[in-house]
NUDO-875064 format. One record per residue (C-alpha): residue in one letter; x, y, z. Coordinates in pm, 1 decimal. Example, Ala and Ser with C-alpha at 12.3 -4.5 7.8 and 13.67 -1.06 7.14 Angstrom:
<pts>
A;1230.0;-450.0;780.0 .
S;1367.0;-106.0;714.0 .
</pts>
This chain:
<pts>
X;-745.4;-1777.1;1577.0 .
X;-1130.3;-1740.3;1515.9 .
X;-1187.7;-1392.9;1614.5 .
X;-989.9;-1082.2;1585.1 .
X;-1046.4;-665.5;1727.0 .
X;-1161.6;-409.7;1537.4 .
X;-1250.4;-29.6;1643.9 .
X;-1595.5;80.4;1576.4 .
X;-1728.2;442.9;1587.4 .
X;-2081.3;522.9;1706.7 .
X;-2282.9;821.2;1775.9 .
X;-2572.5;816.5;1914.7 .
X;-2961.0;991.7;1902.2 .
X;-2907.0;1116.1;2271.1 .
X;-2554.9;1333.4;2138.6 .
X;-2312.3;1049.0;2247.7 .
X;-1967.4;962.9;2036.4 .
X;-1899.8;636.5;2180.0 .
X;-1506.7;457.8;2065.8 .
X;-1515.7;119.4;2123.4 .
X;-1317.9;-188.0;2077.6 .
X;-1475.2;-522.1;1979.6 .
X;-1402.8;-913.4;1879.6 .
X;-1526.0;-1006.7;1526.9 .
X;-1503.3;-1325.9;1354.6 .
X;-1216.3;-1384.5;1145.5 .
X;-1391.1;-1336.1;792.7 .
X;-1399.4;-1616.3;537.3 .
X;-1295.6;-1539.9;166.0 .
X;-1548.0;-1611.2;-96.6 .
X;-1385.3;-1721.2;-448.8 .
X;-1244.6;-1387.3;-571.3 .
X;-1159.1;-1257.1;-205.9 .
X;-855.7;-1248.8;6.3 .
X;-796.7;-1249.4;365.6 .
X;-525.1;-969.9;517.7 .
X;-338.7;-971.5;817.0 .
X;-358.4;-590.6;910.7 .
X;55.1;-453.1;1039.3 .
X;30.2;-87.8;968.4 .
X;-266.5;158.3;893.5 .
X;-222.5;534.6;891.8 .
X;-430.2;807.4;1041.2 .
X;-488.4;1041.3;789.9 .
X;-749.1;1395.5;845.6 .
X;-986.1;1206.1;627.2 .
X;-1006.2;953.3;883.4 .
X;-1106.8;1205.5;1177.8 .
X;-1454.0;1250.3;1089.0 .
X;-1549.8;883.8;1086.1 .
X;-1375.7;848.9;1371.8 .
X;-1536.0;1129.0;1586.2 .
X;-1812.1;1353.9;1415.7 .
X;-1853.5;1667.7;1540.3 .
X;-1766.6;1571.0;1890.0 .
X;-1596.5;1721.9;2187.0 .
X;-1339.7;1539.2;2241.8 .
X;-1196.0;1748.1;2520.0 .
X;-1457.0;1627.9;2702.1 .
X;-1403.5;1290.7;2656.2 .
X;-1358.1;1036.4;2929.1 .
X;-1163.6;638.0;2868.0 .
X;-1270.7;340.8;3021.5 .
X;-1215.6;8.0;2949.0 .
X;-1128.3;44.8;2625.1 .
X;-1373.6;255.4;2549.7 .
X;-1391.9;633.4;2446.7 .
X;-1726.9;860.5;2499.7 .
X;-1757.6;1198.9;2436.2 .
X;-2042.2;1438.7;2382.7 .
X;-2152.3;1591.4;2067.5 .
X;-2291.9;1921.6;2110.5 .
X;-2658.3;1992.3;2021.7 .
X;-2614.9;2235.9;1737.9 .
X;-2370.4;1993.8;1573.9 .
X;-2650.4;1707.7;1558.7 .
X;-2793.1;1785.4;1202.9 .
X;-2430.8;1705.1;1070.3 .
X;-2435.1;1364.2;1186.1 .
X;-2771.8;1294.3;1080.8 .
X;-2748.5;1034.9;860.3 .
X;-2540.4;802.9;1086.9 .
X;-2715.0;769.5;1413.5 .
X;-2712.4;517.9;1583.0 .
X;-2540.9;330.8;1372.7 .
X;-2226.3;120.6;1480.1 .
X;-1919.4;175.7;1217.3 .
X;-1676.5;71.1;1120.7 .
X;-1315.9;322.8;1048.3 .
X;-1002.9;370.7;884.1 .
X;-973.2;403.3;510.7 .
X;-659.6;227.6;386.9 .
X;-392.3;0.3;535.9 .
X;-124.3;-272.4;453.5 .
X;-57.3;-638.5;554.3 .
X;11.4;-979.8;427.2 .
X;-250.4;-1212.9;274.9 .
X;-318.5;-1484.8;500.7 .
X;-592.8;-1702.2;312.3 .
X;-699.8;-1656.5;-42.3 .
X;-1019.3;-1790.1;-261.0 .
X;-1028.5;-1995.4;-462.0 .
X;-1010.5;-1773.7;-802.0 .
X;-621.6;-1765.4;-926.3 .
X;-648.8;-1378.8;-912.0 .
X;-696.0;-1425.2;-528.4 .
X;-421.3;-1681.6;-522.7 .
X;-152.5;-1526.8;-692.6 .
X;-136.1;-1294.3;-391.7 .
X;-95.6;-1553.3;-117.6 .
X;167.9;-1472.5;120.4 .
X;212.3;-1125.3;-31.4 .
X;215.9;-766.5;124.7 .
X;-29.7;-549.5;-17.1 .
X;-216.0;-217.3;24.2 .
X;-589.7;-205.7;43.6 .
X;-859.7;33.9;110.2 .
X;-1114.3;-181.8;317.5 .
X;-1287.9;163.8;512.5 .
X;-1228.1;-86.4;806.2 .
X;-865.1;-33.9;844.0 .
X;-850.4;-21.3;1252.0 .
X;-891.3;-404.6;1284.2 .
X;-651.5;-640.3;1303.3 .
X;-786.5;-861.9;967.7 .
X;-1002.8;-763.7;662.2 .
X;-1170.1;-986.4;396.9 .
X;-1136.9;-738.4;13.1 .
X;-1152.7;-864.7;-359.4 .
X;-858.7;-968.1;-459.8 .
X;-893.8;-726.0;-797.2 .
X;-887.1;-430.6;-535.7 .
X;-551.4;-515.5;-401.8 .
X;-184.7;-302.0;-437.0 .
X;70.1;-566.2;-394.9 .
X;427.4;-464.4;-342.9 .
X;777.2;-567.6;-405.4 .
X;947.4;-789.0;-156.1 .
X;1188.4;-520.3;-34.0 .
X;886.1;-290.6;87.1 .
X;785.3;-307.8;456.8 .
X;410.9;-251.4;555.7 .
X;509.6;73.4;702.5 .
X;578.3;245.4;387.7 .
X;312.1;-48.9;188.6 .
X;65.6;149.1;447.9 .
X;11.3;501.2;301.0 .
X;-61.8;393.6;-110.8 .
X;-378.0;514.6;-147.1 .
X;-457.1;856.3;27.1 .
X;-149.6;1060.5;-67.0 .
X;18.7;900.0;-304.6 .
X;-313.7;879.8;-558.7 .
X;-422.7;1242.6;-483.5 .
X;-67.0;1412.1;-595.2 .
X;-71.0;1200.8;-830.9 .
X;-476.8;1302.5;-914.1 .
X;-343.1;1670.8;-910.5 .
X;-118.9;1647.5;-1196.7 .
X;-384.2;1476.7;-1368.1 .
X;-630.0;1751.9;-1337.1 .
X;-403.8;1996.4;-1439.2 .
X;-286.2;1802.4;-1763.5 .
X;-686.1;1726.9;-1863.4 .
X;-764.8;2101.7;-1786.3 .
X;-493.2;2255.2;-1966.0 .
X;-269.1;2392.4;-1721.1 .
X;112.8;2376.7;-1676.4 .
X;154.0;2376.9;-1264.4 .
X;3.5;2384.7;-988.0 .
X;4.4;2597.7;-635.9 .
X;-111.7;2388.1;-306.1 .
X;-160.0;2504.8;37.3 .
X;-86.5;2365.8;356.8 .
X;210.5;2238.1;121.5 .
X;445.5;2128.6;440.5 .
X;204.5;1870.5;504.2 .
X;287.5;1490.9;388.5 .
X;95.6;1524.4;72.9 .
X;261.7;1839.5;27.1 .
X;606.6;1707.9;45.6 .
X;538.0;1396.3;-152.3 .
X;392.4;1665.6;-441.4 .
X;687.0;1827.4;-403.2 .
X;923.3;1570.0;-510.5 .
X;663.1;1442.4;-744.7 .
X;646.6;1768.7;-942.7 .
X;1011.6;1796.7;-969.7 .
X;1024.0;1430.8;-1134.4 .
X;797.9;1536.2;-1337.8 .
X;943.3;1919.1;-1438.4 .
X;609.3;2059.0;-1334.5 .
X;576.4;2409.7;-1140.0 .
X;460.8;2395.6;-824.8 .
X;403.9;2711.5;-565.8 .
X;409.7;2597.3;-200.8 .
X;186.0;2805.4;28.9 .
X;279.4;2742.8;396.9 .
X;203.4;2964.8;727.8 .
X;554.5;2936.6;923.3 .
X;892.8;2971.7;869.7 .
X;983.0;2609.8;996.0 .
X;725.4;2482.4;741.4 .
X;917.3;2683.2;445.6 .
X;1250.0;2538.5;576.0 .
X;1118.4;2192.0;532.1 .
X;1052.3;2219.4;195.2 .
X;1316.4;2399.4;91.6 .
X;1516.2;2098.9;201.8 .
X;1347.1;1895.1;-12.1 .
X;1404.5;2145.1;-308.8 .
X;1112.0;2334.8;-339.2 .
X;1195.3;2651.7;-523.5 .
X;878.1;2883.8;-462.4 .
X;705.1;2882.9;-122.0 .
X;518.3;3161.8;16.9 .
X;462.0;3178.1;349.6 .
X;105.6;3338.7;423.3 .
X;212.2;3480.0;772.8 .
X;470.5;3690.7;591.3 .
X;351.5;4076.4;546.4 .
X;436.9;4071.3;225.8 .
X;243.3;3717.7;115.7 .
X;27.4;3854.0;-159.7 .
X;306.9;4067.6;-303.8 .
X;529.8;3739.0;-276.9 .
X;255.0;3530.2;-421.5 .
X;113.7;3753.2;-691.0 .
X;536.9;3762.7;-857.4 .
X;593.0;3405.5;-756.6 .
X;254.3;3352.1;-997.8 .
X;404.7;3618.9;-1259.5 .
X;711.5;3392.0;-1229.3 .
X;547.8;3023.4;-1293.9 .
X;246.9;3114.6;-1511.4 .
X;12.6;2856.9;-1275.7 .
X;-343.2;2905.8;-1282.4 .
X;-491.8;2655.2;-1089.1 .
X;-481.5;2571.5;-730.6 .
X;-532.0;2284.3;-472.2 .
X;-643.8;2429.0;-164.5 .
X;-681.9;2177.1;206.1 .
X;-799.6;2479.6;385.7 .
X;-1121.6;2518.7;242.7 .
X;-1250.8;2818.0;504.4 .
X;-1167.4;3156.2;524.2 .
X;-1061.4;3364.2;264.7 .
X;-709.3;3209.1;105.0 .
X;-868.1;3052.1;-179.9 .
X;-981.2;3438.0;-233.2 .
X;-625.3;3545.9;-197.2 .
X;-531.5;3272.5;-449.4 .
X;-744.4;3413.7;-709.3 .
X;-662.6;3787.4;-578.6 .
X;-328.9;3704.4;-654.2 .
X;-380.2;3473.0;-969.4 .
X;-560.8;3788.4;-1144.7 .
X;-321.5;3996.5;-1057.2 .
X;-26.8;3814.5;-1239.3 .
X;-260.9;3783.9;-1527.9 .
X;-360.9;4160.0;-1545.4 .
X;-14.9;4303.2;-1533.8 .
X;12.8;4450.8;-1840.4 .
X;-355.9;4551.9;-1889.7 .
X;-457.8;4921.2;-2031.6 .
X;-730.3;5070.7;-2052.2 .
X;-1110.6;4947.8;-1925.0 .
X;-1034.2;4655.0;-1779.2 .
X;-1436.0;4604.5;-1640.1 .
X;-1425.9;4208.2;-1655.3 .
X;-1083.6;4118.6;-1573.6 .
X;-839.6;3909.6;-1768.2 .
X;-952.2;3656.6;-1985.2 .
X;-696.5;3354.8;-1843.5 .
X;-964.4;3113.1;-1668.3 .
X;-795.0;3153.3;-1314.8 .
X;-944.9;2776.6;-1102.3 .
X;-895.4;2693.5;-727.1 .
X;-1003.4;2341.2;-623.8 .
X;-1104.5;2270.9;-248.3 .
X;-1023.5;1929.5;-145.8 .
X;-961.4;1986.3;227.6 .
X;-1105.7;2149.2;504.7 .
X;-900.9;2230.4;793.5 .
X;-1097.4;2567.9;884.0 .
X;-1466.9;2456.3;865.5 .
X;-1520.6;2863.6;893.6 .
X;-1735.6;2973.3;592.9 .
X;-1531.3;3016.0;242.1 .
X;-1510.3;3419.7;209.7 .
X;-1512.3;3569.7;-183.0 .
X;-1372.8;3929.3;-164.3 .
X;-1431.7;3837.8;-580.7 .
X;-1147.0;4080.1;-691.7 .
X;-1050.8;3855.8;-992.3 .
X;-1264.4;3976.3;-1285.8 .
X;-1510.7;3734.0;-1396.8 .
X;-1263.2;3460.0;-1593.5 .
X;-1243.3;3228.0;-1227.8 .
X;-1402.7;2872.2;-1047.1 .
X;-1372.7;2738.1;-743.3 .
X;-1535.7;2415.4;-685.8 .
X;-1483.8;2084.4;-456.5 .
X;-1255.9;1835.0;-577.2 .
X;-1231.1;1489.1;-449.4 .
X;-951.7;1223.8;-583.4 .
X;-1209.8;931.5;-600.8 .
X;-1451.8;1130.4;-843.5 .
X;-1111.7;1236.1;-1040.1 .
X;-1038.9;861.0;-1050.4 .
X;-1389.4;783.8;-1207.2 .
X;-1297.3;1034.5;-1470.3 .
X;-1004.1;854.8;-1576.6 .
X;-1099.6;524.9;-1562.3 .
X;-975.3;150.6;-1434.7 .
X;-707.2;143.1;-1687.8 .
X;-523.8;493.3;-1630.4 .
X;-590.4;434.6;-1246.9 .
X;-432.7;36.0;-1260.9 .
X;-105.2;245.1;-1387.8 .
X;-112.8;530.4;-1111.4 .
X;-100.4;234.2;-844.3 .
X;163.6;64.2;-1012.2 .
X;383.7;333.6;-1049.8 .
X;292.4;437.2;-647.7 .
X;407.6;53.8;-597.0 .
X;738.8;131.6;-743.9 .
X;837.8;430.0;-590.3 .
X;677.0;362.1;-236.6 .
X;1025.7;442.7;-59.0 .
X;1127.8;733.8;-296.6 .
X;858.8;926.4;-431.1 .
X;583.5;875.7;-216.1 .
X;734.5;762.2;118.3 .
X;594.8;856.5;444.0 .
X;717.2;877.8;768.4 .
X;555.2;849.2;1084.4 .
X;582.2;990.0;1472.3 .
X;480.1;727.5;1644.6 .
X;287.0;431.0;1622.8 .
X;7.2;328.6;1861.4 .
X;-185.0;13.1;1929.5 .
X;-563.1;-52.7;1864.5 .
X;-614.6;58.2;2231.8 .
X;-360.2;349.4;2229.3 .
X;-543.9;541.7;1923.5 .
X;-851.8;557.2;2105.3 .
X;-727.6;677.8;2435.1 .
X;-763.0;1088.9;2486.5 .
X;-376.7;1102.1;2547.8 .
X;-344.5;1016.6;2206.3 .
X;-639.1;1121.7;1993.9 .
X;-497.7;1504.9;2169.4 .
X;-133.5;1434.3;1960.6 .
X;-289.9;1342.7;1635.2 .
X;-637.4;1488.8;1620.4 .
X;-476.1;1868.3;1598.7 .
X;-307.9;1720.6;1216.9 .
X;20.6;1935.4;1301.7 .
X;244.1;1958.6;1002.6 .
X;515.3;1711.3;1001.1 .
X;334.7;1510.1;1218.8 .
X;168.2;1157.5;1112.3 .
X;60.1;859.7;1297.5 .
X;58.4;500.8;1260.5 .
X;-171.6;233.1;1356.6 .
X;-45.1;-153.2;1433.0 .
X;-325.8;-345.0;1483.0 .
X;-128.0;-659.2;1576.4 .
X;88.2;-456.6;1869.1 .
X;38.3;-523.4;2217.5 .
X;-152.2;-851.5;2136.6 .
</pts>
C-alpha cells in the first residue's frame, strides 16, 4: 500500500468548517523514525476544537465524505490564526510499528504496539521519532494502548502539582468523567484525598462504585454546606476544575475559606492565612469565570495545562510517569469506550451529535483501519 486516509479539518476566510477525508502517501521513516499502523485513537474534548472551531454543527450538512458547517460571524476572531489552513487532527493514538529507521532505538520497536501522540491521530498511518514512543506489554490491546497520554498523564500531573506545591489532596470537578474515575482509583493507590464534585445523582453512584468516599453533588441544595464539611473533613486546598465558566471555581474557594476560617475570632478583615488554589484546566462552559471573591485574600486561580506541568518536571520524571501508565494500562488507567466508529463514521453529523455533547460516561473510539 502507497497511500493511506487521513481526516483533515479546515475553516475557511468566508466562515466555512469544512471535514474532509483524504489519501496521503504512506510516510517514509528517516533514521530515528518509525512508521505506525494506526488501530484505535480516542476522541477526547481536547480534540473537539481542532476538529470543529467555533462552528455550528447543527447546521451541518454530509456529503461524500465530507462535513461543512458554518461558523458564525462573531465567532471568526477565535479562529483567526488558522484560516484557511488545511489540518490535520487527533492528538494521541495506538498501533503497531510497521517499518522502522535505521537507528537501533527505532528498531527495537519493530513489530511492537505502542502509544504515540502524532496531533494527526485520525489517519490510518503516522511517521513519529522513535524516542517519542510508549510501547506496551504484549498482553495489552490497542484499545486500552489508545488512551496513554491524555488521561492517564494529567491524573497523574495532578498529584504532581499537589506534591511540588505542598498540598495533601486534591478536589476535581466533573469527577464522573473518565479522567475523573481513573483519579479516583489513582488517589486511592496512592492514599491521597480526593473530593469528587459531580452534578447528578447517577454520576455520584458511579463513583461510589468505584470507592470514592467524598462526592458532592452540586445540584444538591445543600452542596456548599456538603462541600465546605467534606473540606473541614480532608484538609484539601487545591482544586482541579474542567468547567472553567461560571462561578464553581468561586464556590470552591467559597467553600475552601470557609473550612479554613472555622474557628476564627475576632477581625477577621483578610481571611485565613491557608493559601486556598483552584487550577482551570478545562472548559466545558465557555461562559465568563464569575469571582463572588468571598475567600479573604490568601487564594489563586490560574490555567493549568499537563504539557507545561510536564516541562516543569522534566524528561526524566516524565520517562517514569509513562512507564508506570504502561504498566497499569488495564488497571489503573483503563478506559472504556461506547462505541467505535470508522474514519467516515466520526465525521458524519449522526455521530459528531453522540460524542460532541462529552456526556459523562460516555467515550468514543476511532479505528482508522475499519471498514477498509
Amino acid at each position: 500500500m502507497t497511500t493511506g486516509k487521513q481526516v483533515f479539518s479546515t475553516i475557511t476566510s468566508a466562515g466555512q468548517l469544512e471535514l474532509t477525508i483524504a489519501d496521503v502517501d504512506m510516510p517514509t521513516p528517516g533514521p530515528d523514525d518509525v512508521v505506525v499502523r494506526i488501530d484505535a485513537a480516542p476522541i477526547n474534548p481536547s480534540d473537539m476544537g481542532p476538529l470543529f472551531g467555533p462552528a455550528s454543527i447543527d447546521q451541518a450538512q454530509f456529503d461524500n465524505a465530507k462535513l461543512v458547517a458554518p461558523v458564525p460571524e462573531n465567532r471568526m476572531g477565535m479562529v483567526a490564526s488558522r484560516l484557511d489552513q488545511t489540518l490535520p487532527v487527533g492528538n494521541e493514538c495506538a498501533g503497531t510499528v510497521i517499518a522502522t529507521g535505521d537507528s537501533d532505538a527505532a528498531k527495537a520497536l519493530d513489530g511492537k504496539l505502542v502509544s504515540i501522540m502524532p496531533g494527526a491521530a485520525y489517519a490510518q498511518y503516522a511517521c513519529v521519532p522513535a524516542a517519542t514512543c510508549l510501547a506496551h506489554n504484549d498482553t495489552t490491546s490497542p484499545q486500552r494502548a489508545a488512551s496513554s497520554f491524555v488521561n492517564p498523564l494529567t491524573a497523574l500531573c495532578f498529584l504532581e502539582t499537589m506534591r511540588m506545591e505542598n498540598h495533601t489532596g486534591l478536589l476535581h470537578t466533573a469527577a464522573a468523567s473518565n479522567l475523573g474515575q481513573m483519579l479516583v482509583r489513582l488517589c486511592q493507590v496512592e492514599d491521597v484525598p480526593l473530593v469528587n464534585i459531580v452534578r447528578s445523582d447517577e454520576q455520584a453512584a458511579t463513583l461510589r462504585a468505584l470507592g470514592a468516599t467524598h462526592i458532592c453533588n452540586s445540584a444538591d441544595s445543600d452542596f456548599m454546606d456538603h462541600l465546605t464539611e467534606t473540606l473541614i473533613e480532608t484538609g484539601i486546598t487545591l482544586g482541579f476544575d474542567a468547567i472553567g465558566g461560571g462561578k464553581m471555581a468561586s464556590d470552591i474557594l467559597t467553600a475552601m475559606e470557609r473550612a479554613a476560617s472555622r474557628n476564627a475570632s475576632g477581625l477577621n478583615t483578610y481571611g485565613s492565612t491557608q493559601l486556598k488554589q483552584v487550577y482551570l484546566y478545562g472548559s466545558l462552559d465557555f461562559s465568563p469565570t464569575t469571582l463572588n471573591r468571598a475567600y479573604g485574600m490568601s487564594w489563586s486561580i490560574g490555567g493549568w495545562l499537563m504539557p507545561l506541568l510536564l516541562a516543569r518536571i522534566g524528561n526524566e520524571r516524565t520517562g517514569e510517569l509513562r512507564q508506570r501508565i504502561a504498566n497499569e494500562i488495564d488497571t489503573i488507567f483503563a478506559s472504556d469506550y461506547t462505541a467505535e466508529l470508522s474514519l467516515h463514521e466520526m465525521i458524519t453529523p449522526e455521530a459528531i451529535a453522540r460524542y460532541l455533547p462529552k456526556k459523562t460516561g460516555e467515550k468514543y473510539l476511532v479505528n482508522p483501519q475499519k471498514d477498509l
